[in-house]
N, C-alpha and C positions, 0 to 999 in steps of 0.2 A: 272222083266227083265229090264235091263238098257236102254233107249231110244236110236236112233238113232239119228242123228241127219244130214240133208245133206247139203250140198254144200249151196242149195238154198232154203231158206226157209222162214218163216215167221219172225218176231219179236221174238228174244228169248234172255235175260239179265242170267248175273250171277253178285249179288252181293257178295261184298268181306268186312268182316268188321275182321276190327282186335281185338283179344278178352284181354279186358283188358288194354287197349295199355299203357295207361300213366305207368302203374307197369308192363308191359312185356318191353316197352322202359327201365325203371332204371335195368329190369334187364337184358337189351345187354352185358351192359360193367359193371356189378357186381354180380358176379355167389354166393355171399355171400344172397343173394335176393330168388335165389332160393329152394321153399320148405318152406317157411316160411309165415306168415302172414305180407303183406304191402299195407298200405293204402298213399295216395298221398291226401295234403291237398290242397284246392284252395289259393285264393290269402291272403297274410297279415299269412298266417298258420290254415285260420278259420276252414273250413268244410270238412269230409271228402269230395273229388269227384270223388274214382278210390281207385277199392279194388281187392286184387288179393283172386284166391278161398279161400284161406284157412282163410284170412279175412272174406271172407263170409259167412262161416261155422261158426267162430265164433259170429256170429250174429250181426256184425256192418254194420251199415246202410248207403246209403248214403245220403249226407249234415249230418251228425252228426257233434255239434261243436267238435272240438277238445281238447278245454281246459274240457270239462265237461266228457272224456273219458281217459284220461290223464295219470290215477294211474291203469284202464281197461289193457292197452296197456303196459305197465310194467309189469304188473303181466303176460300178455298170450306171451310176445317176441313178439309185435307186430312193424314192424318196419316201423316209421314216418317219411316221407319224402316232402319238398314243392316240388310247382310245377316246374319242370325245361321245359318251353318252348320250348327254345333252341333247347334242345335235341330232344322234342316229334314231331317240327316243321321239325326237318333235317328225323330223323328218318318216319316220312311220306311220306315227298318227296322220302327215299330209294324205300320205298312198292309200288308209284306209278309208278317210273320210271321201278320196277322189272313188273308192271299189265304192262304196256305199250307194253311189249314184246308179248303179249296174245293178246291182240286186239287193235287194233288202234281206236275204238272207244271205250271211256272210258268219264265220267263225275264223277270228285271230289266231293260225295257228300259233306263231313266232312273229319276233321283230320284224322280219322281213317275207313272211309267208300268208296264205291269207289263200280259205277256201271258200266258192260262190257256188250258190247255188243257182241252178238258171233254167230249172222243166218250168212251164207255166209262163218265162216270158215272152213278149211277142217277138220271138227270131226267127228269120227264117234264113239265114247262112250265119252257121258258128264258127267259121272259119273268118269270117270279116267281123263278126261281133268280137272274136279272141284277138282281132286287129285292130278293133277301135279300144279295145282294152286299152291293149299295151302302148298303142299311141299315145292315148289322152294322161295315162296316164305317166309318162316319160316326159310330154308336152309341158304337161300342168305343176309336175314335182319336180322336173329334172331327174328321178330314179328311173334307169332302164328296166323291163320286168319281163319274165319269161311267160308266157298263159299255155297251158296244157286243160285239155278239155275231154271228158270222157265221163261213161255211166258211173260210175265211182270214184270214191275217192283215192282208191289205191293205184285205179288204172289214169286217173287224171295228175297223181304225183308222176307214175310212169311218162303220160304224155307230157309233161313239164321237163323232164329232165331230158328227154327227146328234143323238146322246146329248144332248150340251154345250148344243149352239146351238139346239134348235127346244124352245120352253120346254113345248111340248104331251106333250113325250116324259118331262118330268121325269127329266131322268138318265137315262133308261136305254131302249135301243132293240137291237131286235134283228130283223136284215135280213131283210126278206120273203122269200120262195123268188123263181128268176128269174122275170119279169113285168112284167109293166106299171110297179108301184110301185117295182121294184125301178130300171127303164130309169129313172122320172120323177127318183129320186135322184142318179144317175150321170149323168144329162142337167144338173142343177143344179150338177156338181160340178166346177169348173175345172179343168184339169190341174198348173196349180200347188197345189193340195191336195192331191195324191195324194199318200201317203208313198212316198217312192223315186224321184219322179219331179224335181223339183230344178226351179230356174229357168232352168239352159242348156238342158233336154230340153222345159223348155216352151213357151218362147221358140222353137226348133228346130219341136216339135207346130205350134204356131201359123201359122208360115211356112208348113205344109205341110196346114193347114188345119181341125186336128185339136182343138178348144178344150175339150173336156167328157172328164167319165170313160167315161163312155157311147163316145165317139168312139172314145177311145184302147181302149175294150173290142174294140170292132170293127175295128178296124185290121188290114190282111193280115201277116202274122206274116214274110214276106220284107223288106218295109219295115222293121217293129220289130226286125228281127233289121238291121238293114243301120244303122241309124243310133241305133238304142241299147243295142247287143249283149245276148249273152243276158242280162244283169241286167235289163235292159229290158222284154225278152221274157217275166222269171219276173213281173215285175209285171202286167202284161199279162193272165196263165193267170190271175193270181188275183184281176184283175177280173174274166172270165171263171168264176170261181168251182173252179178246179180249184187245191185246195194245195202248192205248190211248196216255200216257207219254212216251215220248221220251227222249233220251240222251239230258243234256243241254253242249253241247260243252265248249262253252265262259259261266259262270256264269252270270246272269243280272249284271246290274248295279244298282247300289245302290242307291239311292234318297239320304241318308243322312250319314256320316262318323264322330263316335264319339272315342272318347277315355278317358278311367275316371279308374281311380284307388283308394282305402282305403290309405292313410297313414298310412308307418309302426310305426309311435308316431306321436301323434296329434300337427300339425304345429301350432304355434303363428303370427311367423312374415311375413310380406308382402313379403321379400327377398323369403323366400321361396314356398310361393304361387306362387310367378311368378316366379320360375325357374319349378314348378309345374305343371304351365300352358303351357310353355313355352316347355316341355317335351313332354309332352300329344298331344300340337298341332304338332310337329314335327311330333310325330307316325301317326297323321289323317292325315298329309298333303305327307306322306308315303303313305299311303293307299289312298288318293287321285290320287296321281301319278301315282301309280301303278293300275287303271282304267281307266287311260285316260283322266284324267275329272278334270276343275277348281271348286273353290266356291264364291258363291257370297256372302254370308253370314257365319258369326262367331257369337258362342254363349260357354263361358265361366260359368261355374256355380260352388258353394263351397258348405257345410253344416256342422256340427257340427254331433256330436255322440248321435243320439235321444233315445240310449240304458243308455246314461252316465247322473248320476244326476248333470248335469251341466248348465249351459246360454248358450241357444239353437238359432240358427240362421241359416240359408240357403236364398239363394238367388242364382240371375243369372242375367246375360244383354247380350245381344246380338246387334251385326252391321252390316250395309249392308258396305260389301267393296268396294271402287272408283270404281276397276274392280275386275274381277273373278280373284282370281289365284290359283297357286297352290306351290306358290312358299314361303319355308318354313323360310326364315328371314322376310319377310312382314306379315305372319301371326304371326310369335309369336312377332312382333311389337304390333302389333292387339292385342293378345291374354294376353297380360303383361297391353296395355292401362285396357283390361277391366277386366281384377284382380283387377288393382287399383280401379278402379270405385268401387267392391261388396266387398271389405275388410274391415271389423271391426276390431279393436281391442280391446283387452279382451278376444276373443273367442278360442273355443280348434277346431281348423277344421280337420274332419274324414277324409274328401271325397272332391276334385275336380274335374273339367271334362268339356270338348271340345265337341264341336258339329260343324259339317261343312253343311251346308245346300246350296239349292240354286246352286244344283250343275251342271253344263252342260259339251258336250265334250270340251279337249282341243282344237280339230282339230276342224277346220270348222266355229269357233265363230265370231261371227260380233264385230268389235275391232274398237274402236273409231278413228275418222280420224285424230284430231287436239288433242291427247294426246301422250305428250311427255314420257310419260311413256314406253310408245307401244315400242319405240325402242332397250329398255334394255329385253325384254321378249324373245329374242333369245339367250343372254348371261345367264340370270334366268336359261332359261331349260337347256342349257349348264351346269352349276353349279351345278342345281339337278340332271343332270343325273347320272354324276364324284359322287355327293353323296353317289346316291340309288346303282350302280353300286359296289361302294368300301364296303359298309355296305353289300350287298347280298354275296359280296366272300368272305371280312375278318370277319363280324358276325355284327349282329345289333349295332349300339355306335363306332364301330371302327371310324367312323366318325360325329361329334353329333356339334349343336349349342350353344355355349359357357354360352348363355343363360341360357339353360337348367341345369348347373348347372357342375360339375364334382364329388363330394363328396357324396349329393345328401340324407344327411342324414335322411329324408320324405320317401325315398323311400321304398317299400313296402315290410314287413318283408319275410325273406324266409331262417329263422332259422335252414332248414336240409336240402337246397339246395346241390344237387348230382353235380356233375362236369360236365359241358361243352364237354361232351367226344368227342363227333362228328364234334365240328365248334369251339374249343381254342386248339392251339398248346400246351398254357399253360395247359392244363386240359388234357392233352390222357392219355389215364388209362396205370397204372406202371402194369407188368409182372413180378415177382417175383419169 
């Protein structure tokens, strides 16, 4: 029988994760996708990362390289697509703004995950409430989505992944009261699936005898406190079914902001290391921004291909800045000084990469008295804001520092790149 659920009541999530997303996104806006086997590669075209079922069925894995599956994919009509960002970042944002409608509290775990909170609203069957979920929200996006529902968050990732995998459930499952069906689930359920529980705590579980969720439910709370401290412990309560973790509204903030990418062919010249750097540190001082937060330090690193029989080199340097900022021409000032400093030439380099450290809030900071600096820091965030503003409506680049390059030919291969369907006018898919 389906639970109740009332008005007023304890802690009670419904996780919502979308199944497949990177290959249900390419196939919104290209219905040629559907029915077929498609795999979506990470960056530069390496590794598989996102396989749709019929992919699966044919027994490819994920991180499979690509180039070593290549003549595989020919022969079964497998269709190879890079990663389009872009699309799967807009397309996210569609799924959350459609969950928003459902409960006003919500916490973004990932791209394609997303936990609800739902005591307090007015439901009275959570088994057709986790149906109009996943309906409307499939209806409305085109992303298919799995809904698991239960007192926690731990037992609600449980009942999603129940959701996903037992085709009887059709999407959508939500966790028995404790009992029998509820033990026969958690007995089924290894401790390497647990969310929170990791591959050194299970491996550790295992030696000490412990292989199922059901087990680790029962476990003396002296043991789980002694060799997987209380984080361990709070997993534990809420296999148990008692709610520990709570919704994180605002996501913490970050102690550190990087950004590093493969070259799509291996750079020689200084020019383009620092239009390189100079790229990379915009994007960190984007996501700097977009937290609230300056940095007080910069760290710039390169390496070479340690797969490729060639003269091998890597390095990095790093600077403390006069002051914090976050303001993206002073840093790729920075960030160009210290390319130059770690460039060799001779060398074929794979890989650069930014690191922002030393980070504190923008607001509130104690700001030197007798630096003349100080007084242009209101025109800066002015500027960045016209930036970050014009790049979030017209799509990332539409406004970029000249630095960084325009042509950009380093830039990182993406050979079966799909169209911008959602965020370039130039790209809306044609009607035929």
């Amino acid at each position: 029988m389906t639970p109740l659920l009332p008005r007023r009541s304890p802690p009670y999530f419904a996780m919502v994760d979308c199944n497949n997303f990177y290959v249900s996104c390419e196939r919104v806006c290209d219905p040629s996708l559907w029915g077929v086997p498609v795999v979506v590669l990470s960056n530069n075209d390496g590794c598989v990362i996102a396989r749709s079922n019929e992919a699966k069925a044919l027994g490819i894995a994920m991180g499979e390289p690509a180039f070593k599956r290549e003549a595989y994919f020919r022969a079964n009509g497998v269709r190879v697509l890079s990663s389009n960002y872009a699309l799967y970042g807009d397309l996210s944002r569609r799924v959350v703004e459609v969950l928003t409608m459902f409960s006003p509290d919500l916490e973004i775990y990932s791209i394609d995950e997303a936990f609800l909170r739902i005591d307090g609203l007015p439901i009275r069957d959570t088994h057709a409430f986790a149906r109009t979920i996943r309906e409307t929200v499939t209806r409305w996006t085109g992303i298919p989505v799995s809904v698991g529902m239960a007192e926690t968050k731990t037992l609600a990732k449980i009942a999603n992944r129940k959701a996903k995998k037992a085709q009887e459930c059709d999407g959508v499952y939500v966790l028995p009261p404790p009992g029998a069906e509820r033990d026969a689930l958690l007995e089924a359920l290894d401790t390497r699936d647990i969310w929170g529980v990791g591959r050194r705590y299970a491996a550790m579980l295992a030696r000490n005898g412990i292989h199922t969720a059901r087990a680790l439910r029962d476990a003396p709370d002296p043991f789980i406190r002694r060799t997987m401290t209380l984080t361990g412990l709070s997993t534990v309560l809420e296999l148990r079914g008692k709610s520990v973790l709570d919704l994180e509204d605002v996501p913490p903030s970050k102690k550190a902001i990087g950004s590093s990418r493969s070259f799509g062919r291996p750079v020689t010249r200084l020019v383009e290391l620092e239009e390189a750097a100079s790229a990379y540190v915009s994007r960190a001082a984007e996501k700097l921004r977009a937290q609230g937060a300056v940095a007080g330090r910069l760290t710039v690193y390169v390496q070479t291909n340690p797969h490729k029989d060639e003269p091998q080199y890597s390095n990095g340097r790093d600077m403390s800045l006069s002051r914090p900022t976050s303001h993206t021409p002073t840093l790729v000032r920075a960030a160009q000084e210290l390319a130059r400093g770690i460039y060799k030439a001779g060398y074929r380099y794979k890989k650069a990469g930014v690191l922002l450290t030393a980070l504190e809030p923008a607001a509130g900071r104690q700001l030197p008295l007798f630096d003349e600096n100080t007084a242009d820091e209101p025109r800066q965030a002015t500027l960045m804001d016209v930036l970050d503003r014009t790049n979030a409506k017209w799509g990332r680049g539409a406004l970029q520092i000249a630095a960084a390059g325009l042509g950009r030919p380093w830039r990182m291969r993406q050979s079966r790149l799909s169209p911008r369907y959602t965020t370039s006018w130039d790209e809306l898919p044609e009607v035929r």
